[in-house]
C-alpha positions as CSV (number, residue, x, y, z in Angstrom):
1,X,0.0,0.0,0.0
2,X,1.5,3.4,-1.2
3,X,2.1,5.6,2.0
4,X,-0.1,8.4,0.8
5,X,-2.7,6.0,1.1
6,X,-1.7,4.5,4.1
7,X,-1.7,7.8,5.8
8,X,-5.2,8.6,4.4
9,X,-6.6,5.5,6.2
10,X,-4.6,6.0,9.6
11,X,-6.8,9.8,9.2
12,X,-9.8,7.9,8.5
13,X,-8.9,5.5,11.3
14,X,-8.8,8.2,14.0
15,X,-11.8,10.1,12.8
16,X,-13.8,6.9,12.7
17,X,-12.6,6.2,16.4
18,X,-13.6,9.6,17.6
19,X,-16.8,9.5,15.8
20,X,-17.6,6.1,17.6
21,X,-16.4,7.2,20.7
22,X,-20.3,9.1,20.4
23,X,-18.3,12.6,20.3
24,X,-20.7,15.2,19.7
25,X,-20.3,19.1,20.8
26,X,-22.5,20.4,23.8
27,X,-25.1,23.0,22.6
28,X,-22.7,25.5,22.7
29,X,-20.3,23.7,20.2
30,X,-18.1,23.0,22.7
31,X,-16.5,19.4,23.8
32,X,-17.6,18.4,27.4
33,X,-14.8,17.4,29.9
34,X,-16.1,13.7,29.9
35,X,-15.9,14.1,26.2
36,X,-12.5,15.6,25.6
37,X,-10.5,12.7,27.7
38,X,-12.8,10.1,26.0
39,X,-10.8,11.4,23.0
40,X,-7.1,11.5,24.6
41,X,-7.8,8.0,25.8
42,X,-8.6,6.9,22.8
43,X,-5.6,9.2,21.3
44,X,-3.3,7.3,24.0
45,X,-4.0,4.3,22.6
46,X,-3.3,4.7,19.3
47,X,0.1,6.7,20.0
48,X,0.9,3.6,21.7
49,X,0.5,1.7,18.3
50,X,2.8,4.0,16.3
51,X,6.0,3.7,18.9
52,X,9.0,1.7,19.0
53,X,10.4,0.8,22.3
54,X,13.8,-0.6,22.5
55,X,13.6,-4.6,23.1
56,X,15.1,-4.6,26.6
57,X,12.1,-2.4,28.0
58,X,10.1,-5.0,28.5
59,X,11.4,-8.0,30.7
60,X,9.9,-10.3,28.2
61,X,8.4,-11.1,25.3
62,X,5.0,-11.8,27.0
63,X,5.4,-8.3,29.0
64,X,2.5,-6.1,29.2
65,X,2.6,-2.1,27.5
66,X,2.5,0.1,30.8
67,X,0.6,2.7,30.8
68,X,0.9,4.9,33.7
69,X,-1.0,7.7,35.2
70,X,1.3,10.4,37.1
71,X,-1.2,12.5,39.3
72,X,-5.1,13.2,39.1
73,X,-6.8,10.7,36.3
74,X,-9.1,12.9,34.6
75,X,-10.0,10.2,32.3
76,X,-12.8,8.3,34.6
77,X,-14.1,5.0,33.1
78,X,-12.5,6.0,29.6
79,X,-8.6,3.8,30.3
80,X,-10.9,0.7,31.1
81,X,-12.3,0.5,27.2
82,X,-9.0,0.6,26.4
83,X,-7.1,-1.7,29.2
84,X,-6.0,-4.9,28.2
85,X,-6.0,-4.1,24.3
86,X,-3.5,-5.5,22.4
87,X,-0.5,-3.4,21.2
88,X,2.0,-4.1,19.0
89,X,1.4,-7.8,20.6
90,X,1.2,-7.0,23.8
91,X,-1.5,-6.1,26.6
92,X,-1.8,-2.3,27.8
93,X,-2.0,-2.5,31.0
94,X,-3.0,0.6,33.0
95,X,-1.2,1.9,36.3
96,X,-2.4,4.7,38.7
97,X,1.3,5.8,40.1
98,X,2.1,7.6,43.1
99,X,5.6,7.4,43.8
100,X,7.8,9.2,41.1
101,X,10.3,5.9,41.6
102,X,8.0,3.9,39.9
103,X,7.6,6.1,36.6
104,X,10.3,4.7,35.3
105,X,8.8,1.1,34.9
106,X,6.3,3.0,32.3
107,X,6.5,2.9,28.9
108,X,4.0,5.1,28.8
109,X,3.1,8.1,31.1
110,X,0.7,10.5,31.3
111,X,1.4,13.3,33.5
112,X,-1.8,14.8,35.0
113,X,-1.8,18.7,35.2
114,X,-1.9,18.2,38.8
115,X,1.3,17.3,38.5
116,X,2.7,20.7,36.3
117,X,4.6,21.9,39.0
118,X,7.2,19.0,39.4
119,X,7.5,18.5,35.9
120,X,11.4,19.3,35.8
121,X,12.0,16.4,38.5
122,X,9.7,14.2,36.6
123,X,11.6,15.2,33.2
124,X,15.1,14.7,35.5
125,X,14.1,11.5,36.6
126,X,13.4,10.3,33.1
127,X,16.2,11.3,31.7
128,X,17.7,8.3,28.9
129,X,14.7,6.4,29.9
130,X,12.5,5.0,27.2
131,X,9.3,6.3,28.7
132,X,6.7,8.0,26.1
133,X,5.7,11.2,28.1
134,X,2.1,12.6,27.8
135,X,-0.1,15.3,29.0
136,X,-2.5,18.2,28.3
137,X,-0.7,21.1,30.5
138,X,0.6,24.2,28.9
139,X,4.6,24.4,27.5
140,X,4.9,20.5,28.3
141,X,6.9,20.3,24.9
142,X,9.5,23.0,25.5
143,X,9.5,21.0,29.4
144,X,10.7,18.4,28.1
145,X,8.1,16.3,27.4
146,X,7.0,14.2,24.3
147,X,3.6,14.1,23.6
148,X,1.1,17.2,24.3
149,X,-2.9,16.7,24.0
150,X,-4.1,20.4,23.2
151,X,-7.8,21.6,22.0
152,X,-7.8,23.6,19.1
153,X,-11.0,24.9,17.7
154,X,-12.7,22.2,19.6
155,X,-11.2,19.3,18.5
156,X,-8.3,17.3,20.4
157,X,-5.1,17.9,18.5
158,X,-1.9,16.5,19.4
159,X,1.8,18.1,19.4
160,X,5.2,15.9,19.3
161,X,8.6,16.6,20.6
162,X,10.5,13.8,18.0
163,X,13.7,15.3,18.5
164,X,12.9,14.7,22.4
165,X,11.2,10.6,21.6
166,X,14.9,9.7,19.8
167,X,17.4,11.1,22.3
168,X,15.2,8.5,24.8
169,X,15.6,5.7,22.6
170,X,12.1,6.0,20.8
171,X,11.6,6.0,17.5
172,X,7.7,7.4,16.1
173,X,6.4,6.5,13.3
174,X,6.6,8.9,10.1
175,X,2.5,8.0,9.7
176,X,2.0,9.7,13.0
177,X,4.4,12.3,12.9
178,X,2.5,13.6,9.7
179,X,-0.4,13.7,11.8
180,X,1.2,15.9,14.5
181,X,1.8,19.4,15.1
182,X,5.5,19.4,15.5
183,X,7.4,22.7,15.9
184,X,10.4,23.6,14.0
185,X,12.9,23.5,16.1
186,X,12.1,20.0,18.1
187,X,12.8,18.0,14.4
């Protein structure tokens, strides 16, 4: 399959996902809270499909994805559709975390916004680890981080650091990267 075409059906894949996710705008146009992290769970997900871990991040073959949750979950019910998936042969498994020594053992990580003001100790203690960072908090990207989840003319868009993914071992796919807004200077 040409990758023009492959592309067009990855955007058809993620519109079809957040059209059966029952997204529909409040009467004012606007996305509803329990709406908007519908979408970034379902957004998690498939960012989880379109990353390479290095092999020895998993401490087997039969090793479960971990996703972990840093902070508040803001995502109620939303991680259980998606909990136990498989991705990229393996089972998502979803983690709340508490203690920052255990971040690490992600391979995944959303970073709640409760959590914005230790983000430099997070980023520290992540540092050459091969741990997909994610959140929806405000200059996340030039933090550090990976992966930011921002709503733009109320629809969930999605910005990627993959200058920031490769020095941590990480390598994302070219499919999504054309579906990201990626600034200039984090090529």
């Amino acid at each position: 399959m040409p990758l023009r075409r492959f592309s067009c059906c990855l955007s058809f894949f993620l519109v079809a996902l957040v059209l059966a996710a029952g997204w529909v705008p409040d009467a004012r146009g606007e996305l509803s809270r329990l709406q908007e992290y519908e979408i970034k769970a379902a957004y998690i997900y498939n960012f989880a499909k379109y990353v390479e871990w290095p092999a020895d991040s998993f401490a087997s073959e039969s090793a479960p994805l971990i996703l972990g949750i840093l902070g508040d979950n803001p995502f109620g019910p939303h991680l259980e559709k998606i909990a136990g998936k498989s991705v990229r042969g393996r089972k998502l498994a979803i983690r709340q975390i508490s203690d920052y020594r255990n971040i690490a053992l992600c391979h995944l990580l959303y970073i709640s916004r409760s959590e914005a003001g230790n983000l430099k100790k997070i980023m520290s203690i992540l540092a050459n680890q091969p741990v997909l960072t994610i959140a929806d908090m405000k200059n996340f990207i030039t933090g550090g981080g990976m992966i930011s989840l921002v709503v733009l003319q109320n629809k969930v868009r999605f910005m990627i650091n993959p200058r920031k993914a490769k020095e941590q071992g990480l390598t994302i796919s070219s499919l999504l990267l054309k579906l990201a807004i990626i600034d200039e200077n984090e090529r």
